[in-house]
N, CA, C and O atoms as a GROMACS GRO file, in nm:
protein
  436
    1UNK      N    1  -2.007  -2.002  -1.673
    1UNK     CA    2  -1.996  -1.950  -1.539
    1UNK      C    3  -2.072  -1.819  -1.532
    1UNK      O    4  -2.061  -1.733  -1.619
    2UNK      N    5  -2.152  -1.807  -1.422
    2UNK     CA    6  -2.240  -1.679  -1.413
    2UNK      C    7  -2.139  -1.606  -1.289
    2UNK      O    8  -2.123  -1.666  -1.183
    3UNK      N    9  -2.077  -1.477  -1.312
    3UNK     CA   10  -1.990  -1.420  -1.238
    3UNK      C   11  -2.091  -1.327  -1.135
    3UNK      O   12  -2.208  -1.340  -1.170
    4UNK      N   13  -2.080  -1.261  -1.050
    4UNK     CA   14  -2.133  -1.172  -0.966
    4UNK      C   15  -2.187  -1.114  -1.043
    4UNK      O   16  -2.150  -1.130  -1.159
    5UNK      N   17  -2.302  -1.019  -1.014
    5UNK     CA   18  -2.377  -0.927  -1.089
    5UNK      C   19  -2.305  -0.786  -1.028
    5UNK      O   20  -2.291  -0.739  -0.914
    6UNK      N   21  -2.251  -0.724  -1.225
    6UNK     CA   22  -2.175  -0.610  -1.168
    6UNK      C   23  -2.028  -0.603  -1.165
    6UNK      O   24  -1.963  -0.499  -1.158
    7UNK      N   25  -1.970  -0.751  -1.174
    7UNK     CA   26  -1.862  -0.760  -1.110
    7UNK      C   27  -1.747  -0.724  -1.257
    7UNK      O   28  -1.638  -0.667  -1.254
    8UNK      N   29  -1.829  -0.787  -1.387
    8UNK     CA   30  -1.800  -0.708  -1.515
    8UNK      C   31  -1.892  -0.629  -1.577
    8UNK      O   32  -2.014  -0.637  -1.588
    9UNK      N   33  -1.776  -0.521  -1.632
    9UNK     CA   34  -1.860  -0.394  -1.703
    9UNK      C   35  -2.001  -0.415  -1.796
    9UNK      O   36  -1.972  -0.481  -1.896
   10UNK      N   37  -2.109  -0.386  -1.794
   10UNK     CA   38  -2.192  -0.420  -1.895
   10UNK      C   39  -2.236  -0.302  -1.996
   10UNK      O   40  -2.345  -0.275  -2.048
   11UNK      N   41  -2.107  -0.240  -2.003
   11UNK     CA   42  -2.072  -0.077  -2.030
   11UNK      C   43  -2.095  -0.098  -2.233
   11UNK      O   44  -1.990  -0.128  -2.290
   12UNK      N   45  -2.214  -0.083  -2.320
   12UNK     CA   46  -2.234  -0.173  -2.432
   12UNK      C   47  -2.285  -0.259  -2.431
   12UNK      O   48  -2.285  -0.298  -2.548
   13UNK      N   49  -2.344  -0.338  -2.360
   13UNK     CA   50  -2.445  -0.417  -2.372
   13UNK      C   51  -2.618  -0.423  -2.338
   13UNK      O   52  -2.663  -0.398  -2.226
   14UNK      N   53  -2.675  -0.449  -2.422
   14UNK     CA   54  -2.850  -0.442  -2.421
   14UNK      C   55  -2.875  -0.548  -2.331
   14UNK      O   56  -2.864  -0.654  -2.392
   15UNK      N   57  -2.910  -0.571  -2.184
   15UNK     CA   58  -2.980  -0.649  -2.156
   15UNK      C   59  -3.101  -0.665  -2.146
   15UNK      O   60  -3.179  -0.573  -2.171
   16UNK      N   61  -3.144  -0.797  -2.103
   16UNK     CA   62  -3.341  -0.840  -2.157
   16UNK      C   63  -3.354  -0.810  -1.987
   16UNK      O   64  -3.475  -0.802  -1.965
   17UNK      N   65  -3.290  -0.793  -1.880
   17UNK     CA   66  -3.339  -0.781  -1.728
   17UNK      C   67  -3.243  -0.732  -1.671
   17UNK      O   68  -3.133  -0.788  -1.675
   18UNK      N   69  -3.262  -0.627  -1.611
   18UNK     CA   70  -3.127  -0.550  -1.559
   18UNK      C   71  -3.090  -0.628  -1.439
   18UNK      O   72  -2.974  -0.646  -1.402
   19UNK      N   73  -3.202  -0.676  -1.376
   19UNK     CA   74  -3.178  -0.732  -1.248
   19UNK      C   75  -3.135  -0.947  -1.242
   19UNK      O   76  -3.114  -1.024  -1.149
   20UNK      N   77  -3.141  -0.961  -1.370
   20UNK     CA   78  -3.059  -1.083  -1.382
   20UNK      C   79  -2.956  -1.108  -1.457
   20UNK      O   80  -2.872  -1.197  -1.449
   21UNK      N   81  -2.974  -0.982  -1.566
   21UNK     CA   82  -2.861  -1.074  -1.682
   21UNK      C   83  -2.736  -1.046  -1.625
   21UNK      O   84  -2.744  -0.952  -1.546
   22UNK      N   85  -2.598  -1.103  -1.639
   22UNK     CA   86  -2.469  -1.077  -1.574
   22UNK      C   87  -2.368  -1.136  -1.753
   22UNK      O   88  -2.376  -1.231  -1.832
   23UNK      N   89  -2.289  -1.014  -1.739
   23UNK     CA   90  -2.178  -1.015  -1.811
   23UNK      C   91  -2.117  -1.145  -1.755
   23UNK      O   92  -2.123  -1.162  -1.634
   24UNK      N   93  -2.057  -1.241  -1.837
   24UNK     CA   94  -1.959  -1.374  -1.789
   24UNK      C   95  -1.855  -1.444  -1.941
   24UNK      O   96  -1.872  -1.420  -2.060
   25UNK      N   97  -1.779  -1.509  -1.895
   25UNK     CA   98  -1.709  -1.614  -1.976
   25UNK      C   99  -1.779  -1.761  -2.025
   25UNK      O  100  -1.802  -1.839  -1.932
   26UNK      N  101  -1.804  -1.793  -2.120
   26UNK     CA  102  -1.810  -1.910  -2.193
   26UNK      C  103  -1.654  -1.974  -2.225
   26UNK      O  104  -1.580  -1.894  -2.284
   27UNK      N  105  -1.607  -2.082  -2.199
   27UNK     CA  106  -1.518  -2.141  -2.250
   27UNK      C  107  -1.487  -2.316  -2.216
   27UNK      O  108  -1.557  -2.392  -2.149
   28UNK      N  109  -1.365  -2.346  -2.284
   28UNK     CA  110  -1.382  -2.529  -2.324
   28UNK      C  111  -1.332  -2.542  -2.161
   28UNK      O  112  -1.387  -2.644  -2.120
   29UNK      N  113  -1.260  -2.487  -2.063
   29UNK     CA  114  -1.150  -2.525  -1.975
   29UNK      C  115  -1.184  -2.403  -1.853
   29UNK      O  116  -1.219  -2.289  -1.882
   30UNK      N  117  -1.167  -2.447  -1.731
   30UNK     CA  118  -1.145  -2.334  -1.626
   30UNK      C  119  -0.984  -2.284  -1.619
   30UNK      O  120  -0.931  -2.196  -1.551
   31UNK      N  121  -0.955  -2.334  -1.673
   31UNK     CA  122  -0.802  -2.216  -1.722
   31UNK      C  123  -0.855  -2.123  -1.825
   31UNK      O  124  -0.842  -2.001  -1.814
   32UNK      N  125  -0.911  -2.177  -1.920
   32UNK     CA  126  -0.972  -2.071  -2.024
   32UNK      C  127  -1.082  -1.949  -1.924
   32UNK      O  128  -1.067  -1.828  -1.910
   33UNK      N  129  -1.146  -2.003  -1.891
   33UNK     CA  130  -1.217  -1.910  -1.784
   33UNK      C  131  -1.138  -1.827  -1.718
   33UNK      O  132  -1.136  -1.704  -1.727
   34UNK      N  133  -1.068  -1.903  -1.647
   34UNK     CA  134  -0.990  -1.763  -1.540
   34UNK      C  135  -0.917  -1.648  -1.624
   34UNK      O  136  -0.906  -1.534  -1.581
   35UNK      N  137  -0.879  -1.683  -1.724
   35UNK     CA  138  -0.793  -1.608  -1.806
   35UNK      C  139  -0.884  -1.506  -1.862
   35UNK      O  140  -0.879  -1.387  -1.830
   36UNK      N  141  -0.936  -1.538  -1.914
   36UNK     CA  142  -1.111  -1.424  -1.926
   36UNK      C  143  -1.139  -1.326  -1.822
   36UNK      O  144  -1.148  -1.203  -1.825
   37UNK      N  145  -1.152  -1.445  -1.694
   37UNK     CA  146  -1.170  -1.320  -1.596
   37UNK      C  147  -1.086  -1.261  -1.533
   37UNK      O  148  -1.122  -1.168  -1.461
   38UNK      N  149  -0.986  -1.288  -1.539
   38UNK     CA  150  -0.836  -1.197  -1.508
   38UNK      C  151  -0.852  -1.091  -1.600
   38UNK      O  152  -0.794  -0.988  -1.564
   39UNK      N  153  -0.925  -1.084  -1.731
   39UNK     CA  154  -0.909  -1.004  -1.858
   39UNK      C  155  -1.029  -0.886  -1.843
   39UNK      O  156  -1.015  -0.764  -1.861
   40UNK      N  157  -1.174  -0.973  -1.797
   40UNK     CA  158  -1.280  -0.869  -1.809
   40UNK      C  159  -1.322  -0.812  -1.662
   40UNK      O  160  -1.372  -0.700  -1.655
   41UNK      N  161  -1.305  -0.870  -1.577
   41UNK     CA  162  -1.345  -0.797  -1.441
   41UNK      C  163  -1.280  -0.696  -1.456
   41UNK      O  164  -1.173  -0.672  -1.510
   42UNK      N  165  -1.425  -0.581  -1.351
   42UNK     CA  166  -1.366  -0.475  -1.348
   42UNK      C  167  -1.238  -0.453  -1.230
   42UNK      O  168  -1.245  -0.522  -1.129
   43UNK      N  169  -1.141  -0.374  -1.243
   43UNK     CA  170  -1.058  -0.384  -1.196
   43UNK      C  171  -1.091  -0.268  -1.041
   43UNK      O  172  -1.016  -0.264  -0.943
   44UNK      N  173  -1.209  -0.189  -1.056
   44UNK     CA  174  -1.230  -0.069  -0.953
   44UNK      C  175  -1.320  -0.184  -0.846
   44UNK      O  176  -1.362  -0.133  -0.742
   45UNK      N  177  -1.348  -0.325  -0.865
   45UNK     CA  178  -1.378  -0.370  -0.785
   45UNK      C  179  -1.294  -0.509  -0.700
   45UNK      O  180  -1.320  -0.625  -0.670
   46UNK      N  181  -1.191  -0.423  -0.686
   46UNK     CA  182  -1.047  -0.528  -0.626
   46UNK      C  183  -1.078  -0.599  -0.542
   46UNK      O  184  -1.008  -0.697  -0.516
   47UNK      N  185  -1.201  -0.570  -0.469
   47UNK     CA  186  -1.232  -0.623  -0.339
   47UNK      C  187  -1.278  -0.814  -0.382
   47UNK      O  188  -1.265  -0.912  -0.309
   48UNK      N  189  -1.323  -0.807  -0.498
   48UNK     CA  190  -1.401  -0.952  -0.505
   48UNK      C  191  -1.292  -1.003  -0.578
   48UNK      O  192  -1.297  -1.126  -0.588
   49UNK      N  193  -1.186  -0.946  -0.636
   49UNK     CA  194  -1.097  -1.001  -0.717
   49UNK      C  195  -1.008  -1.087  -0.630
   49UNK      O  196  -0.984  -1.032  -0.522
   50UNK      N  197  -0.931  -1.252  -0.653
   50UNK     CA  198  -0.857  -1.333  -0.549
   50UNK      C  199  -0.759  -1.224  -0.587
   50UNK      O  200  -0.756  -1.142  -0.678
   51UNK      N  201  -0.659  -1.261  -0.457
   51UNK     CA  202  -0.505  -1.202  -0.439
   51UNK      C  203  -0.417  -1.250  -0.580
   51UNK      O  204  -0.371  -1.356  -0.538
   52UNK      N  205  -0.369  -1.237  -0.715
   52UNK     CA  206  -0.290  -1.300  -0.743
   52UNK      C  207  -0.391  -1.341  -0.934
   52UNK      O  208  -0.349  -1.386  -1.041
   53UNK      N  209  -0.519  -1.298  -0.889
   53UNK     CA  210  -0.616  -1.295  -1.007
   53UNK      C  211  -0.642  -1.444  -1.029
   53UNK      O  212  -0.559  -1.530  -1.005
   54UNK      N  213  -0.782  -1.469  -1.083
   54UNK     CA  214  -0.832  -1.595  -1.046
   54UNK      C  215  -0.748  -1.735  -1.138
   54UNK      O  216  -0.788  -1.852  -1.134
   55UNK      N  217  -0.663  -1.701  -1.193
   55UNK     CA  218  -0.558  -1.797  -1.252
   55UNK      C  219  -0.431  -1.849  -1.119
   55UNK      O  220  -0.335  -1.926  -1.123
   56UNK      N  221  -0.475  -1.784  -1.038
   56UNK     CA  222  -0.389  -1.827  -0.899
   56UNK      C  223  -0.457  -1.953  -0.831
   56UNK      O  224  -0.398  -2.033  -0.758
   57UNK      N  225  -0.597  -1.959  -0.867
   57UNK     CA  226  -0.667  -2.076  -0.781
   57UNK      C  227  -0.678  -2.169  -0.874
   57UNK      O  228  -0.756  -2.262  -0.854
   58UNK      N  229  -0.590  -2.161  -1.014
   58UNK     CA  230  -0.588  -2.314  -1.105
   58UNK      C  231  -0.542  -2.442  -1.049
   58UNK      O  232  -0.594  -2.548  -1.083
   59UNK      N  233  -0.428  -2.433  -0.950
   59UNK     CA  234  -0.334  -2.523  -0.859
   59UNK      C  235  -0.372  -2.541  -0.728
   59UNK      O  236  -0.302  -2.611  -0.656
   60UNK      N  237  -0.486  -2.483  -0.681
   60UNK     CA  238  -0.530  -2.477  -0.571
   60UNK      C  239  -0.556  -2.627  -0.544
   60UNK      O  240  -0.544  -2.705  -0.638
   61UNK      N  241  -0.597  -2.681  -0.402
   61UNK     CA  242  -0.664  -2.835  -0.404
   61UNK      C  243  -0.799  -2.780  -0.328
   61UNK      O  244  -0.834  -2.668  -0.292
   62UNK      N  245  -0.852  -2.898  -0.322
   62UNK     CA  246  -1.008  -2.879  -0.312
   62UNK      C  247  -1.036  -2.866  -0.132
   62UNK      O  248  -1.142  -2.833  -0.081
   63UNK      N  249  -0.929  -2.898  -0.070
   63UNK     CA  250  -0.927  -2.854   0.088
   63UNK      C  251  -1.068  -2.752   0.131
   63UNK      O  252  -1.093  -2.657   0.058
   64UNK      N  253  -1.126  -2.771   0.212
   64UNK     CA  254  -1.242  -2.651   0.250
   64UNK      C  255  -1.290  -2.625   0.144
   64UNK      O  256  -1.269  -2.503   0.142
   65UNK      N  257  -1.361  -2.656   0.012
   65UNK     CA  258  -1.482  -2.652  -0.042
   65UNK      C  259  -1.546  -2.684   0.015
   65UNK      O  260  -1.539  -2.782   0.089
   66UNK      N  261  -1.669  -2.580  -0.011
   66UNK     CA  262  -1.793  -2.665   0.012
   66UNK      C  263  -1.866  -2.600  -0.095
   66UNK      O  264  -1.852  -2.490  -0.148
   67UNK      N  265  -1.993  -2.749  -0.123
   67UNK     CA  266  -2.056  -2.750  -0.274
   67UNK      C  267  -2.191  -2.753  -0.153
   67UNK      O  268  -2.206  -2.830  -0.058
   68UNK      N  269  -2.286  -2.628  -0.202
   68UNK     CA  270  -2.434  -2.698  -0.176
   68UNK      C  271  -2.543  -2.844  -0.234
   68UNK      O  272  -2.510  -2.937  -0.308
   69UNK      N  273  -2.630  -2.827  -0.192
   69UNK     CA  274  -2.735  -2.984  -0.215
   69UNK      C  275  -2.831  -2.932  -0.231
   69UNK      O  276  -2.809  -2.822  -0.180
   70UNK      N  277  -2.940  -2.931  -0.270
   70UNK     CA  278  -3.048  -2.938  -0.234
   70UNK      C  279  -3.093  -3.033  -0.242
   70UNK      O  280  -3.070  -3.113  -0.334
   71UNK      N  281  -3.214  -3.062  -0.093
   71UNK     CA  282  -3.283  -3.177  -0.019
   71UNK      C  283  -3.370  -3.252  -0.109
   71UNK      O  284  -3.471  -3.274  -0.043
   72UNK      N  285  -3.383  -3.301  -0.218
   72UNK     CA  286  -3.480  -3.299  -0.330
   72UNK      C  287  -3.633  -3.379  -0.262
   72UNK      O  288  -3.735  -3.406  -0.325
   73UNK      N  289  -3.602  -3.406  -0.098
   73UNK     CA  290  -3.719  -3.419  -0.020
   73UNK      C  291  -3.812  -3.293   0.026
   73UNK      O  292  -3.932  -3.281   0.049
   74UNK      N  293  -3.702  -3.208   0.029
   74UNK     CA  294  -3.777  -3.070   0.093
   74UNK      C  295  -3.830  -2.949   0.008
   74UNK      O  296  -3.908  -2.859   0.037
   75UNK      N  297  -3.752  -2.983  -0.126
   75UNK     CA  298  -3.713  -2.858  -0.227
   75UNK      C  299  -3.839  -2.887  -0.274
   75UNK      O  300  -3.914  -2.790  -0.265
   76UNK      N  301  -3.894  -2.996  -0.327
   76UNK     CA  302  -3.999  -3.002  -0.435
   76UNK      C  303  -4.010  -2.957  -0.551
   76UNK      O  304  -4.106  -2.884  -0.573
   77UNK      N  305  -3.910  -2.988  -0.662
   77UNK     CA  306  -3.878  -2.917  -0.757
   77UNK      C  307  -3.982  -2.943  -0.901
   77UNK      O  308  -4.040  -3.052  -0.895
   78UNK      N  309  -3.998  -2.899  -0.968
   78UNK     CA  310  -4.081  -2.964  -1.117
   78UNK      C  311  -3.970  -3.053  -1.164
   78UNK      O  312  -3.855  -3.030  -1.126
   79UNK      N  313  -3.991  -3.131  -1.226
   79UNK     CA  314  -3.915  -3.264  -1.290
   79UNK      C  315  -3.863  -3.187  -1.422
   79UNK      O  316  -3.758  -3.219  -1.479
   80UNK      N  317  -3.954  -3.074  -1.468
   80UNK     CA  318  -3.910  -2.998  -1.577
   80UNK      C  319  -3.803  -2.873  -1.538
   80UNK      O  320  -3.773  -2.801  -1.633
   81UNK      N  321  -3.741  -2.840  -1.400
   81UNK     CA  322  -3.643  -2.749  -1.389
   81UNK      C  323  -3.525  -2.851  -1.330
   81UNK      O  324  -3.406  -2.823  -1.338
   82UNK      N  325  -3.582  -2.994  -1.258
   82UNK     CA  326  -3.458  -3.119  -1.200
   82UNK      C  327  -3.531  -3.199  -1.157
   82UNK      O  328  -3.642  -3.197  -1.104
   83UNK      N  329  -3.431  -3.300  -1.195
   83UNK     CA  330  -3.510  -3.436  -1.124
   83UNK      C  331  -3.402  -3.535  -1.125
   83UNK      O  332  -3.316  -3.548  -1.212
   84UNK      N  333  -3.422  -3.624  -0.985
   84UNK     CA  334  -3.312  -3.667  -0.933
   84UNK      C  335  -3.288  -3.796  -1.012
   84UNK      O  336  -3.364  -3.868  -1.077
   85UNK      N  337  -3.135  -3.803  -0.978
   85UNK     CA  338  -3.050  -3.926  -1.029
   85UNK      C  339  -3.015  -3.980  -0.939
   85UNK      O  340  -2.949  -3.914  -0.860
   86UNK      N  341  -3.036  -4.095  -0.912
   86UNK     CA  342  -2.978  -4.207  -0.840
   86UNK      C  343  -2.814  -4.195  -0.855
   86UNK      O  344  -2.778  -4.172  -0.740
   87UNK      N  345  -2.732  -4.198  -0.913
   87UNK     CA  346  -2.633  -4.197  -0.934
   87UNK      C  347  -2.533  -4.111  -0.862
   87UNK      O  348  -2.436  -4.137  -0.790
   88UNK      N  349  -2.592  -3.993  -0.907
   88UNK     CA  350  -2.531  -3.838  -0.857
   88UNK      C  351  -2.574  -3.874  -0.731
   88UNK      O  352  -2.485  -3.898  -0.649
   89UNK      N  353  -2.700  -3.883  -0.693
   89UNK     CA  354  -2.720  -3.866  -0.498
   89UNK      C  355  -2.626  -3.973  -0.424
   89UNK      O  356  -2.581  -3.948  -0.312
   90UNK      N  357  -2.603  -4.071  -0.480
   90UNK     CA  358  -2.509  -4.224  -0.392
   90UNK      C  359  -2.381  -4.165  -0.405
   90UNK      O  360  -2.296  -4.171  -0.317
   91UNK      N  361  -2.368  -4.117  -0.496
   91UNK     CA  362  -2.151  -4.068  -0.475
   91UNK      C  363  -2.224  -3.933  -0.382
   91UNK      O  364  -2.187  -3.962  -0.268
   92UNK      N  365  -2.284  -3.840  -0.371
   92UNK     CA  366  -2.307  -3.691  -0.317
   92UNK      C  367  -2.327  -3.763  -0.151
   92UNK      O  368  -2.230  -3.727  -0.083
   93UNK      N  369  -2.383  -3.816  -0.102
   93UNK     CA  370  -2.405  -3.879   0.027
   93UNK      C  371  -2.324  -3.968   0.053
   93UNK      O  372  -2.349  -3.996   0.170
   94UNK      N  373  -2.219  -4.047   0.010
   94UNK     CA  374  -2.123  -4.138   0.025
   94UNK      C  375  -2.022  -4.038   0.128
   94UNK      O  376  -1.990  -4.049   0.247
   95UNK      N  377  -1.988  -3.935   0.019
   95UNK     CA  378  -1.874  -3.856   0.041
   95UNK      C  379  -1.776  -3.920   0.089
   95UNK      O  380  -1.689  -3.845   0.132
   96UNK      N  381  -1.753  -4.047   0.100
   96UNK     CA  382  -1.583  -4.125   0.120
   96UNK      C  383  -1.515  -4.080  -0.011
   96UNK      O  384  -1.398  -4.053   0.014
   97UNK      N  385  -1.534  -4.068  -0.097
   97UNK     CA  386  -1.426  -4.020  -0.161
   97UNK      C  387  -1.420  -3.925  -0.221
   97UNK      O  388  -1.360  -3.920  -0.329
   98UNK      N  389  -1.495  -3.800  -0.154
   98UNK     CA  390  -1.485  -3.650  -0.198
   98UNK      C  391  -1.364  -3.619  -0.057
   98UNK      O  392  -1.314  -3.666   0.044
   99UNK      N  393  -1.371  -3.484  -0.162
   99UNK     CA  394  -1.237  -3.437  -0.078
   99UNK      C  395  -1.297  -3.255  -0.090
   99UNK      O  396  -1.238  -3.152  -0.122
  100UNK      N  397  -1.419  -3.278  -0.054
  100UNK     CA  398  -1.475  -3.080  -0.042
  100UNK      C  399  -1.640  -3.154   0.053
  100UNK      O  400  -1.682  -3.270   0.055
  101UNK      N  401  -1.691  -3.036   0.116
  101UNK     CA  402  -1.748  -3.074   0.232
  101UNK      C  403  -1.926  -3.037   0.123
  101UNK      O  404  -1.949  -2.950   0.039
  102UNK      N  405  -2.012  -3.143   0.175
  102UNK     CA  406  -2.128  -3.102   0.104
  102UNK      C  407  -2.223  -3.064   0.201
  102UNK      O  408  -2.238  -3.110   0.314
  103UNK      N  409  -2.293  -2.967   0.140
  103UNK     CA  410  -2.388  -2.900   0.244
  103UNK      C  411  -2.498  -2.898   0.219
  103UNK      O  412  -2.537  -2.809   0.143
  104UNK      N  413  -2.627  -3.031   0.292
  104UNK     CA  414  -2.735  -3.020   0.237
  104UNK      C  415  -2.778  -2.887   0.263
  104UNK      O  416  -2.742  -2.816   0.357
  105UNK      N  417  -2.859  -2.857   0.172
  105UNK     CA  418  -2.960  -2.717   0.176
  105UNK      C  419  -3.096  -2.740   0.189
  105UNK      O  420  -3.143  -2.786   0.085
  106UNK      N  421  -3.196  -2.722   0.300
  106UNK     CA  422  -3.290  -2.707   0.345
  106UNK      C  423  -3.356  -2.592   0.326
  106UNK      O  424  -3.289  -2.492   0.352
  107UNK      N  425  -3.505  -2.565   0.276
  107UNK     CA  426  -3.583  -2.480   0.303
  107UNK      C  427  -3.594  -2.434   0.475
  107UNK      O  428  -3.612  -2.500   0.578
  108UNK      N  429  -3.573  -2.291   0.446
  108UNK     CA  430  -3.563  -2.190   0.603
  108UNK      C  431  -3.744  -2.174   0.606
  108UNK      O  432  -3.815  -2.116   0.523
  109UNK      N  433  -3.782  -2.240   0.719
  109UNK     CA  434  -3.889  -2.179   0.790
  109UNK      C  435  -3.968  -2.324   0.771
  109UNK      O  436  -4.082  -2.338   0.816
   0.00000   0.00000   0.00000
């Protein structure tokens, strides 16, 4: 998981790009995750922190998600950064049996 940039201390650490690298959690489970970030976020930035610390949204249901798309008609991606699956796009456009809202993403302009 790549957390906000900023959102943990990078107070000791050498980064290779100030303006990309981001302090985050590696782990097997998003319970293992939240528990991390209940642990390393900074705490002077309460504002991005959930009510209850992000081990509160383990039980949550998926009600009002929404997951972006990109248009892989519009995006034009190299086959070497993605390239589409038949598979993934027929359940992603079906959406009968998702239960979070998908939002194609279009190039602006």
């Amino acid at each position: 998981m790549k957390p906000t940039l900023g959102l943990i201390s990078s107070r000791g650490v050498v980064p290779i790009s100030l303006d990309f690298d981001t302090i985050g959690p590696i782990a097997r489970s998003a319970a293992d995750i939240a528990v991390l970030m209940d642990t390393l976020v900074d705490r002077s930035l309460s504002a991005f922190i959930p009510e209850g610390g992000y081990t509160s949204y383990l039980k949550r249901s998926f009600d009002g998600l929404r997951i972006g798309y990109l248009n892989p008609q519009e995006w034009h991606l190299s086959t070497s950064v993605a390239s589409p699956n038949a598979a993934v796009e027929t359940q992603i456009l079906s959406n009968e049996t998702l239960v979070f809202n998908i939002l194609l993403i279009s190039k602006l302009g």
